[in-house]
Each structure stands twice: as structure tokens, then as C-alpha cells.
py3Dmol code that shows the C-alpha trace and the ligand (Angstrom):
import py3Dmol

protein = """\
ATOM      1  CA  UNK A   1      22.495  12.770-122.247  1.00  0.00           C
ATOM      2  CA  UNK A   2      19.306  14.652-121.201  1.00  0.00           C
ATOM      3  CA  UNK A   3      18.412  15.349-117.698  1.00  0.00           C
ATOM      4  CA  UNK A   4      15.076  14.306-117.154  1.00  0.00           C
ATOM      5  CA  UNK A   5      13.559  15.044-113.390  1.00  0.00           C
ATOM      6  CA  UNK A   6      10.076  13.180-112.461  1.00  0.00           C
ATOM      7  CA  UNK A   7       8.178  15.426-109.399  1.00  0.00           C
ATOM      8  CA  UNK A   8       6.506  12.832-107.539  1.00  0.00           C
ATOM      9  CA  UNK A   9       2.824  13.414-105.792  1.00  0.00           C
ATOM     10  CA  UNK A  10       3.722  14.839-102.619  1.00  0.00           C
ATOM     11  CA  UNK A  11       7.081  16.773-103.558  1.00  0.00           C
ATOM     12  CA  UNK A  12      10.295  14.302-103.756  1.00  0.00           C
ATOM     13  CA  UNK A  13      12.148  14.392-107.136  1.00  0.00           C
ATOM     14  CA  UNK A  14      14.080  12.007-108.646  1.00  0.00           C
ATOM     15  CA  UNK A  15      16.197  12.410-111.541  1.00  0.00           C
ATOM     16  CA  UNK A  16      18.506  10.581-113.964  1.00  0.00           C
ATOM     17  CA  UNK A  17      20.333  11.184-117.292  1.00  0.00           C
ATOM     18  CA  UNK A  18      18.535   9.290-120.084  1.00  0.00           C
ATOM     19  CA  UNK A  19      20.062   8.188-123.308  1.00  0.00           C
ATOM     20  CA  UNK A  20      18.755   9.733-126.562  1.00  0.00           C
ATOM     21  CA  UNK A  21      16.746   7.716-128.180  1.00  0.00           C
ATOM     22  CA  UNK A  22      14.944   5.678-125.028  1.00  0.00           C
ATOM     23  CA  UNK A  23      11.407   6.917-123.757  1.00  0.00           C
ATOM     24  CA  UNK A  24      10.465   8.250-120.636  1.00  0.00           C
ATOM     25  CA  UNK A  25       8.731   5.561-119.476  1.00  0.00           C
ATOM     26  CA  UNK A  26      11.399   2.788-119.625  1.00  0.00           C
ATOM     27  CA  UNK A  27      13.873   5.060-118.110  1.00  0.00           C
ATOM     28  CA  UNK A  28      11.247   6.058-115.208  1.00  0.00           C
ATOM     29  CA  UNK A  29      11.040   2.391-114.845  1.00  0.00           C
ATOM     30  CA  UNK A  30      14.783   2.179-114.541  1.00  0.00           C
ATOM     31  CA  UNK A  31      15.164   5.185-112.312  1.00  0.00           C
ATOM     32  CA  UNK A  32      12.238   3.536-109.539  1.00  0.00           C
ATOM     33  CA  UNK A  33       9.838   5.940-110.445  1.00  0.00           C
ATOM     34  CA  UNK A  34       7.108   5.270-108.521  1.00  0.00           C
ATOM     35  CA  UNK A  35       3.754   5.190-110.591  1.00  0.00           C
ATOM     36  CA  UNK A  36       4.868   4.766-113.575  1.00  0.00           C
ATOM     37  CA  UNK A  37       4.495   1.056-114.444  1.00  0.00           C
ATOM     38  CA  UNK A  38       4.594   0.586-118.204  1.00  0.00           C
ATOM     39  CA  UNK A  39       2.572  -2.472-118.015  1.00  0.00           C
ATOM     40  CA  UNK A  40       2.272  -2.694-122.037  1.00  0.00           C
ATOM     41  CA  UNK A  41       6.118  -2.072-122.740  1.00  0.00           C
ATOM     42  CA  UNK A  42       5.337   0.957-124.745  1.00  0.00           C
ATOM     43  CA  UNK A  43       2.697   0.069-127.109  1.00  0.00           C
ATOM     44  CA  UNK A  44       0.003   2.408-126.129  1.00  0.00           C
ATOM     45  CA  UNK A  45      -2.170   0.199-124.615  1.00  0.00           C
ATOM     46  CA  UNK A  46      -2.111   0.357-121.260  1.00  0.00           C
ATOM     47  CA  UNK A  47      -1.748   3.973-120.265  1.00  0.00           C
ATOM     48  CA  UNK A  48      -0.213   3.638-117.101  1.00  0.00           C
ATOM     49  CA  UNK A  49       2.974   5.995-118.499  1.00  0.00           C
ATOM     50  CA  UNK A  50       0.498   8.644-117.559  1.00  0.00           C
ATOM     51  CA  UNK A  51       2.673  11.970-116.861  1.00  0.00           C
ATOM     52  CA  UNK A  52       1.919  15.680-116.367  1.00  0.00           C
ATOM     53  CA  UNK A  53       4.172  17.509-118.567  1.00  0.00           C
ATOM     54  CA  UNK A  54       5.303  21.005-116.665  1.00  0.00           C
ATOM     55  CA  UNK A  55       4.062  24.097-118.291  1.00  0.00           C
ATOM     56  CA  UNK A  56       7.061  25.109-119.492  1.00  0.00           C
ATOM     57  CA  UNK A  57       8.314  21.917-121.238  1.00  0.00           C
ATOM     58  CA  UNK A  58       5.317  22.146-123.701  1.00  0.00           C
ATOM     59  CA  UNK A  59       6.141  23.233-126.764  1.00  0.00           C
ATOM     60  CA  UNK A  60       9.452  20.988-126.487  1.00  0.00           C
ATOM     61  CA  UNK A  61       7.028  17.599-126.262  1.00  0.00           C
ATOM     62  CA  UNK A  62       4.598  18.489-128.571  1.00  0.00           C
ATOM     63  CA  UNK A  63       1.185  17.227-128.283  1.00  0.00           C
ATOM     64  CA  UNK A  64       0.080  13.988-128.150  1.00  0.00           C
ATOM     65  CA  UNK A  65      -0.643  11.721-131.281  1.00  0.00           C
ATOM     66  CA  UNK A  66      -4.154  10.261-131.871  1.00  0.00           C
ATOM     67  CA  UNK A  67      -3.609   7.324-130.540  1.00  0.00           C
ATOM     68  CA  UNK A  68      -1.776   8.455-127.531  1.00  0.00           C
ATOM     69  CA  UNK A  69      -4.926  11.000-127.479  1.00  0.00           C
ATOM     70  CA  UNK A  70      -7.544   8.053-127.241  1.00  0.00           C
ATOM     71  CA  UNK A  71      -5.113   6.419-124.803  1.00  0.00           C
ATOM     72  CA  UNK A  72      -5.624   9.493-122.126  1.00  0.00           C
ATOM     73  CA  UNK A  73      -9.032   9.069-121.919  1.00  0.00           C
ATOM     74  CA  UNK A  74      -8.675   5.482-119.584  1.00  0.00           C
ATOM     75  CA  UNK A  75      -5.666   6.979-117.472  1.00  0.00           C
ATOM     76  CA  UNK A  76      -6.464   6.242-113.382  1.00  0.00           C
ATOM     77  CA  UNK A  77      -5.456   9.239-112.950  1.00  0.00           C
ATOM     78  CA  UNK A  78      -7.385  12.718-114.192  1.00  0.00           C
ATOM     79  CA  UNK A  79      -6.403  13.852-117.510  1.00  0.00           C
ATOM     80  CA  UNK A  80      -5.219  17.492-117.736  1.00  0.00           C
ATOM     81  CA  UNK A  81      -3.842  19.988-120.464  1.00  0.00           C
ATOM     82  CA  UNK A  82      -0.820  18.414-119.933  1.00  0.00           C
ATOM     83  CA  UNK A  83      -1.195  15.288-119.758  1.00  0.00           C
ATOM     84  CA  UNK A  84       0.521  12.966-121.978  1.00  0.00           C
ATOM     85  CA  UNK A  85       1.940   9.425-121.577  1.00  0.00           C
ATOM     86  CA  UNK A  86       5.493   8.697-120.904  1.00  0.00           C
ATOM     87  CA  UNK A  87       6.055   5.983-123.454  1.00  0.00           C
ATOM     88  CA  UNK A  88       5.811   8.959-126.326  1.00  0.00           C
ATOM     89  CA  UNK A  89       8.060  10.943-125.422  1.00  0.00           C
ATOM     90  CA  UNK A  90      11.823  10.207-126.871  1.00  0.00           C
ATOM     91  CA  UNK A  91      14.516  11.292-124.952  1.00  0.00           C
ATOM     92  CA  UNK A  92      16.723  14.491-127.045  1.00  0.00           C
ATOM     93  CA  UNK A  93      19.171  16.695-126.385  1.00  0.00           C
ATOM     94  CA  UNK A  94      16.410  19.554-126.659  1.00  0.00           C
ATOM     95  CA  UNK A  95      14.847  17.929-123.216  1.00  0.00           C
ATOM     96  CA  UNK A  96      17.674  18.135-121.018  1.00  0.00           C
ATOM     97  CA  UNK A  97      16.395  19.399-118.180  1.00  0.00           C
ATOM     98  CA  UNK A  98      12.328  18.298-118.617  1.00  0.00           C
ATOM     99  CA  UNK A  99      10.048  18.048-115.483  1.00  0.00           C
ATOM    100  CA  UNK A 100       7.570  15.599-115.579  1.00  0.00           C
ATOM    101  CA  UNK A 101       4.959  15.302-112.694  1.00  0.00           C
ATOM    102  CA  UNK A 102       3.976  12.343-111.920  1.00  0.00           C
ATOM    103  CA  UNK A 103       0.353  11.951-110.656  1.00  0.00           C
ATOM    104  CA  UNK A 104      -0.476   9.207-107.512  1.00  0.00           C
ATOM    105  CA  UNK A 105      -2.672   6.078-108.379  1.00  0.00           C
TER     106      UNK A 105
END
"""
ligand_1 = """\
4
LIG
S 3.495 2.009 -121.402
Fe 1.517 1.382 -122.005
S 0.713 3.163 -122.931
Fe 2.688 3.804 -122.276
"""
view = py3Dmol.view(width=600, height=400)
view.addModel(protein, "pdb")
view.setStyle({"model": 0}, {"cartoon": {"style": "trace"}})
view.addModel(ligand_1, "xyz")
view.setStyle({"model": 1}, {"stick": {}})
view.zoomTo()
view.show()
């Protein structure tokens, strides 16, 4: 199981092994993660997944879809480079040990 690690605004981490297979966002959901709410289950149409993707986990995430691209544009908070939202991203092997920022809203 990947080890996924959200940062939280203001420094505290908290992380959890996630199954393959589940997104981010329900398993930030399951972990407490504060911020993340997933108020539309996972169906892009909410954007409150919103998640900064560290630098260095890029190329493993990809880039958003178009949807999910559309989507960024109504996140609370700012949208950046690496911005993308939570509900996207499966969990894989190949993301065992991902850090996810999560911004304050
Ligand atoms: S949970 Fe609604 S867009 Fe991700």
C-alpha cells in the first residue's frame, strides 16, 4: 500500500497507507484531513479535493484532465502549477511516498 503524506497549512503532517485503487480524497477524508471535504463524492463537481501536488511528485500524477482543468478554476483556494484535485488522483504503488499540500480555506 502507498504512503501518501498530506502537509497541512501551517506545517503538521499526517499520513496513512492508502489502498491501490481508492483516491486521495476519500482516503484524506478517512485519515481527518482537514480541508479536504469531498462534498461531491468524487464526481468533479465540487472542487473542494483541491491539493497542491509537491514539485517532485509531478511527473508521477500527471496533469490534470479537462474536466478536472475547468474544475480548478472555482477552487476557494488559489490555483497554482500544481494544483490538482484530490478525487483524480488513484492511489499506485508508483506513489508511495507522495506529498500533497493541502491549502487552508
Ligand atoms: S470531491 Fe468534488 S471535485 Fe473532487
Amino acid at each position: 500500500m502507498p504512503k501518501i503524506t498530506w502537509v497541512l497549512d501551517g506545517g503538521r503532517e499526517i499520513s496513512a497507507n492508502v489502498a491501490v485503487g481508492h483516491n486521495l480524497m476519500e482516503a484524506a477524508v478517512a485519515n481527518n484531513v482537514p480541508d479536504v471535504i469531498g462534498e461531491c463524492g468524487g464526481c468533479l463537481s465540487c472542487a473542494t479535493c483541491h491539493v497542491y501536488v509537491d514539485p517532485a511528485w509531478a511527473a508521477k500524477t500527471g496533469k490534470p484532465g479537462e474536466m478536472e482543468d475547468d474544475m480548478l478554476e472555482i477552487t476557494t483556494a488559489e490555483r497554482r502549477e500544481m494544483s490538482r484535485l484530490s478525487c483524480q488522483i488513484i492511489a499506485t504503488e508508483e506513489l508511495d511516498g507522495l506529498i500533497l499540500h493541502v491549502p487552508h480555506i
